[in-house]
N, C-alpha and C positions, 0 to 999 in steps of 0.2 A: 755617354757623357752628355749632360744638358751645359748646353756651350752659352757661355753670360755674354759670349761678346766679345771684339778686340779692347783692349787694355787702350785706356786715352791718356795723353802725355794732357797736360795742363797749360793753358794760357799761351805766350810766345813761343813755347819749346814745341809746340804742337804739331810733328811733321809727321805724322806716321800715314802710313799705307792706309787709304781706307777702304771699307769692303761690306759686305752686308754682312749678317748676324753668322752665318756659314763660310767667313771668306772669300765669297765667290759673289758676282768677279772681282778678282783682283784688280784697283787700281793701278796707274804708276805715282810713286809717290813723290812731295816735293824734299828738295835738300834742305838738308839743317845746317845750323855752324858746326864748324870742327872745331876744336881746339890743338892750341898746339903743346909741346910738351913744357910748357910752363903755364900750361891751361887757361891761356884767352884764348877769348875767340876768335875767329877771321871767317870771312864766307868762305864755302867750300870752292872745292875745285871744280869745274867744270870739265865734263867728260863725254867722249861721244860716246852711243851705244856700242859701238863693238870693245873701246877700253872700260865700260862699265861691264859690261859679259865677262870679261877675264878678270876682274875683281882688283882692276888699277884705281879704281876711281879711288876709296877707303882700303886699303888694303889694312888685314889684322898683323899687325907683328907678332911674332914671338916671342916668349918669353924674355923678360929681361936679362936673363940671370945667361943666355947666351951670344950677347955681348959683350960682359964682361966677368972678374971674380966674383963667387955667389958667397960673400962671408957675412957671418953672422952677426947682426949689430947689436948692441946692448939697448937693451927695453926701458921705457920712460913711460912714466904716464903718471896723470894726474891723480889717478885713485888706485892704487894694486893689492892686491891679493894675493900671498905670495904661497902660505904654509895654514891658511885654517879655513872654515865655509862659514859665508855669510848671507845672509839673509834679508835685502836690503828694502828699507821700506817703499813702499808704493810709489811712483810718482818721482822718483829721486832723479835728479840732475847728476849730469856727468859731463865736464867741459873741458877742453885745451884748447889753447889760441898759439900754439907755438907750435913750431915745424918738429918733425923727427918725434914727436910724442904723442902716445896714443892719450884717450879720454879714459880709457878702463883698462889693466893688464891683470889677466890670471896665470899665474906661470905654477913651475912646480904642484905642489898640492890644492893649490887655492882652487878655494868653487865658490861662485858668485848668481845665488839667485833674485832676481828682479821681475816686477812685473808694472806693466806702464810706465817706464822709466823713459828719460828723455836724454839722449847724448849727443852731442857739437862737438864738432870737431873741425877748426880751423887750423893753415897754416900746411907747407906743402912740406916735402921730401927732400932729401939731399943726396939721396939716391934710389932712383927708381929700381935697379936690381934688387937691394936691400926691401923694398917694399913689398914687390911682387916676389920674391924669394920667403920672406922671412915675415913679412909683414910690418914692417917699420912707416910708423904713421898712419897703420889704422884708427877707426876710432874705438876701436873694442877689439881686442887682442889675445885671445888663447893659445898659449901658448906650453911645451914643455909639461903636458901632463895637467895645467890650466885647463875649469871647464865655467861654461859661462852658459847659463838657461835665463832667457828671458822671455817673457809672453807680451804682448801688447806693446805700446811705446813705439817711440819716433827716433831714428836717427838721421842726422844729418852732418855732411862733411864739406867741406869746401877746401881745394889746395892740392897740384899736383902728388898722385902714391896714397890720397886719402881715403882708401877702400872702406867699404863699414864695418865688416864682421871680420876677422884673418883668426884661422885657425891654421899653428904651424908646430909642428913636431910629436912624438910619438905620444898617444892619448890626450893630448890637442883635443875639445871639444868645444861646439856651440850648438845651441837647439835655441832655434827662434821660432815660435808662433803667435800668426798674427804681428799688425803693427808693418811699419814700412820704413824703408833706408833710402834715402835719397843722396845722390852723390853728386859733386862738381868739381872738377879736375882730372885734367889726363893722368890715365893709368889708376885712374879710382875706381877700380870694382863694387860692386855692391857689397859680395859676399865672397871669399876666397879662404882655400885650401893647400897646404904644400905641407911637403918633408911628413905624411901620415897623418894628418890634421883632419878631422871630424866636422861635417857640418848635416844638419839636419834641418829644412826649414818647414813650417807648414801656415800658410795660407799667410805668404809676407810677401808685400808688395815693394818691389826694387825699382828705383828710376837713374840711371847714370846718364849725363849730359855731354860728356866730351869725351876726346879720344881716345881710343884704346881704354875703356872700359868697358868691361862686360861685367853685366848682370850677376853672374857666376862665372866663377873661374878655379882651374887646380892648376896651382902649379909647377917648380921642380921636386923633387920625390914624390910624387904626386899624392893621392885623398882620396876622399870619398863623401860624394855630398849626395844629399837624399832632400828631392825637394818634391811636396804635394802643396798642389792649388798654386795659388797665389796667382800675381801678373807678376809681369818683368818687361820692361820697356827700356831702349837706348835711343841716346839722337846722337852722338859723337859718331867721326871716321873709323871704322878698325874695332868695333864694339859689339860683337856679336851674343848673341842670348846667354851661350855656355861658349866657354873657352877652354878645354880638360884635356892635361896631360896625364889625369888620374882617372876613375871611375865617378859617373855620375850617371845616376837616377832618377827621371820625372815623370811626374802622373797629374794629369788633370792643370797643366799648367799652361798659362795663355806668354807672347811674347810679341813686342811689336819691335822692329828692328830700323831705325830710320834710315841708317847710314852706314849698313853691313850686311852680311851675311849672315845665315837665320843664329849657326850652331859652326864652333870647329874643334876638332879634335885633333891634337898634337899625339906625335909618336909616343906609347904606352898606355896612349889613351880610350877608356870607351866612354858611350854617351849609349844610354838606356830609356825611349820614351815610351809614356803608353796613354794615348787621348791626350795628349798636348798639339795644341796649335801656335803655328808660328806664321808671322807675315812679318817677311823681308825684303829690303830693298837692294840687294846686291848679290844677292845667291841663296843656296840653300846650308847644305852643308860642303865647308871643309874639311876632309882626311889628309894630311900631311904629315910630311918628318921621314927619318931614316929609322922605321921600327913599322909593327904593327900597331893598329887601328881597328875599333869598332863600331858599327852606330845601328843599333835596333830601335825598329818602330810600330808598334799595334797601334792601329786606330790614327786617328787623328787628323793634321793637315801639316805642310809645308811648304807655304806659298812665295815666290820671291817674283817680284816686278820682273826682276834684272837677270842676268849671271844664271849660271849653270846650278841643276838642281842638287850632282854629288860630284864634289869636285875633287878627283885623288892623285895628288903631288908628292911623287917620291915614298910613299907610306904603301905597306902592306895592307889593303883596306878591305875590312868585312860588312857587309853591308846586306841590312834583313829587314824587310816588311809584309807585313802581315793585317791581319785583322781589317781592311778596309782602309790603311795609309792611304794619303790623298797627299801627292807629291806635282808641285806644279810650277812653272816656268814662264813667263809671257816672253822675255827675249834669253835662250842658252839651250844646253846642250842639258838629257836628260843624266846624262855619266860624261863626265871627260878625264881620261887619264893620262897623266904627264911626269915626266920626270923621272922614267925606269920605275913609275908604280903599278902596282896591281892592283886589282880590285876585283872581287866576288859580290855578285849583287842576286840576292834571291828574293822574290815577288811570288807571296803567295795571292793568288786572288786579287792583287793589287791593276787596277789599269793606269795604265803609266804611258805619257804620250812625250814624246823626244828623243832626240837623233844620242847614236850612243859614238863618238871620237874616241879613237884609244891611236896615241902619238907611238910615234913609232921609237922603237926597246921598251915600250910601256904593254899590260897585259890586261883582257878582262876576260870574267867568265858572267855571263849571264843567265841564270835558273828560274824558268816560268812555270810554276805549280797550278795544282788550282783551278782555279778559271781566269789566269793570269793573261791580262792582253797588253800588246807593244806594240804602239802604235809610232816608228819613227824609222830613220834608217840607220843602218852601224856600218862605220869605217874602221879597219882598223886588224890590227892581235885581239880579236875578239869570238870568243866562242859560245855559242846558243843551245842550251836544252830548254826542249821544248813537250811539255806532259800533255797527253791525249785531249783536255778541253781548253787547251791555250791559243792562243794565236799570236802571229807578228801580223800584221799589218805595215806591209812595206812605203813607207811614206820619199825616198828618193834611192836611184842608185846605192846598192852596197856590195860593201868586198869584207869579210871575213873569213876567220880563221876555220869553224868547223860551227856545222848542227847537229844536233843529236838528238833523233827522236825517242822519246822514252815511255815505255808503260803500252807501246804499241799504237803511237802518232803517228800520221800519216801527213805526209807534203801535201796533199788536196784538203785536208781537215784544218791543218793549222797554218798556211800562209796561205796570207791574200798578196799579190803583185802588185795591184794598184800599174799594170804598164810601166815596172820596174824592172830592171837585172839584178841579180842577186847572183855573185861567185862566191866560192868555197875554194877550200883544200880539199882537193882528193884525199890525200892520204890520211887528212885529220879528221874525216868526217865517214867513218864505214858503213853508217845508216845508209847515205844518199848512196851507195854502189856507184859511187862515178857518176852517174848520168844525169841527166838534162833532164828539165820538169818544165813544162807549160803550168803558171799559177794560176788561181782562182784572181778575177776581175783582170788579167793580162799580166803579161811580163814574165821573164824568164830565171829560174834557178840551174846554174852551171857549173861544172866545175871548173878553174882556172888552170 
């Protein structure tokens, strides 16, 4: 991938991480405003680094719709499309200045093609579950079999729940390329999915300002978004790149995160990258919820200032990179799992540097292919296989659950000591035969 760059936020709102043309190195970035849920703004909160590592400083909420009833509200909007296809001239204006109403709604059979069209959308929400569930006060609306193709053109929203694009319910579509959405107000997404809603975007540039918006988002019954190219930037608390309780797909896409974590994904959710770069200021990615989880990565980067780079709370989390993923951390942990969750983490060829915590009634397994190198230490319910050209590089004290050498690994070929101790379980580990190992550059492997 020929990489253009991090993605620049514009004028006052301009707080992003900066880094050279590779990311590397990573600055620490400065803080933006947040807003709050009636979207002014206030300075942020001030956090030390260890409450900024555990992801207190902006924390992302979850969805609305589990707070309270998720019922479905009736559609408004200033221009709808209900039952025929239209063809709308070039250039055409689409506007609301009142709350709970979209600028455009396709429902039922309606399809609505536009190219350089311009839509406003002011005026906030009366219920944020109704928005983030259903989409109520987006500014462009698909909904119910509603599909909406636009190319080129400019959106913009202002007003808590003012997301730009909401696709919601079965055959639900939008296909955006090209042209960019801008958003302002908490809980204003750029672009969102729920109840089996369709989104497709290609090379559109998203910018959300306040809290708890994210760039992308799926959320209850989850969707399916397919995005190539573009940027995608947030300066808001609690606004991370993608937000998916559904399936989502990206390739070739840049993210700059001011005041979140890079990517999360909610219980039933995957998140699919390939050659996408992210830099974040509060983590990498979150896996959470009481269900399973996934997040596949070829290629690319995930660079966070702050916070842990795979963070898995309560969620059955699967977790895969490949192809030369560039996963990195200046302050956290490179896995930490919490909350009776699991997590499988497999690194092909990937070198990957940080300590791995797994809290106790919480589980991980770690698989290094490849020429897969780990460079940190693991505490923890944590279990290591390790293939013939891998290595750990033991960076402090650790106590694990089992190693497993595979393919015909040997404990002098793949761990370095570094003037560490490394315990195991006997019983969970039958490679090691029990015994004691003098490692390569000092330090000992034992069983406990």
């Amino acid at each position: 991938m020929k990489n253009p760059g991090l993605p620049r936020r514009q004028g006052h709102r301009r707080t992003a991480v900066t880094a050279s043309v590779l990311l590397l190195p990573l600055a620490v970035s400065t803080l933006s405003a947040c807003s709050d849920d009636d979207g002014a703004t206030k300075p942020p909160p001030t956090a030390s680094p260890a409450a900024t590592a555990t992801g207190a400083r902006c924390v992302t909420h979850r969805s609305a719709d589990d707070k309270g009833p998720d019922a479905k509200p009736r559609a408004k909007a200033g221009y709808t499309v209900d039952d025929k296809t239209v063809k709308a001239k070039a250039q055409k204006e689409f506007k609301t200045t009142t709350g709970d109403k979209s600028a455009l709604l396709l429902s039922g059979s309606g399809k609505l093609t536009t190219r350089d069209a311009k839509i406003i959308k002011h005026g906030g929400t009366s219920s944020v579950t109704a928005s983030e569930g259903h989409g109520l006060n987006a500014a462009a609306l698909a909904r119910d079999g509603g599909t909406l193709t636009m190319s080129g053109g400019r959106m913009s929203t202002q007003g808590k729940g003012s997301t730009g694009v909401f696709a919601s319910g079965k055959d639900a579509k939008a296909t955006l390329s090209s042209g960019g959405i801008r958003t302002h107000g908490a809980s204003a997404r750029g672009v969102a999915a729920a109840h089996g809603g369709v989104l497709d975007l290609t090379y559109v540039e998203i910018d959300t300002a306040a809290a708890q918006a994210a760039p992308v988002a799926v959320g209850p019954g989850g969707g399916k978004v397919t995005v190539s190219g573009g940027t995608m930037t947030s300066a808001g608390c609690g606004s991370p790149g993608v937000q998916t309780a559904g399936d989502v797909s990206l390739s070739q896409t840049l993210f700059d995160l001011a005041n979140s974590e890079a990517f999360t994904v909610e219980a039933g959710g995957s998140l699919s990258l390939k050659d996408v770069r992210a830099s974040a200021a509060a983590g990498g990615v979150v896996l959470r919820g009481d269900g399973a989880t996934s997040f596949r990565m070829t290629g690319g980067a995930v660079q966070a200032s702050d916070g842990d780079i795979f963070a898995v709370q309560q969620a059955d989390a699967d977790i895969e990179l490949r192809g030369g993923a560039d996963v990195q951390t200046k302050d956290g942990k490179l896995l930490r799992v919490t909350d009776e969750g699991t997590a499988a983490l497999t690194a092909d060829g990937e070198k990957l540097k940080g300590s791995v915590a797994v809290e106790k009634g919480s589980s991980a397994t770690l698989d290094l292919t490849g020429s897969a190198d780990l460079d940190g230490k693991i505490v923890g319910a944590a279990s290591l296989k390790l293939g013939p050209k891998t290595r750990w590089s033991v960076s402090g004290d650790s106590r694990l659950k089992s190693i497993e050498l595979a393919g015909g690994a040997k404990v002098s070929d793949v761990l370095v000591g570094n003037g560490h101790t490394v315990t195991y379980d006997k019983a969970s580990s039958p490679d090691l035969h029990g015994k004691k190992y003098q490692l390569e550059g000092g330090g000992t492997l034992k069983p406990r």
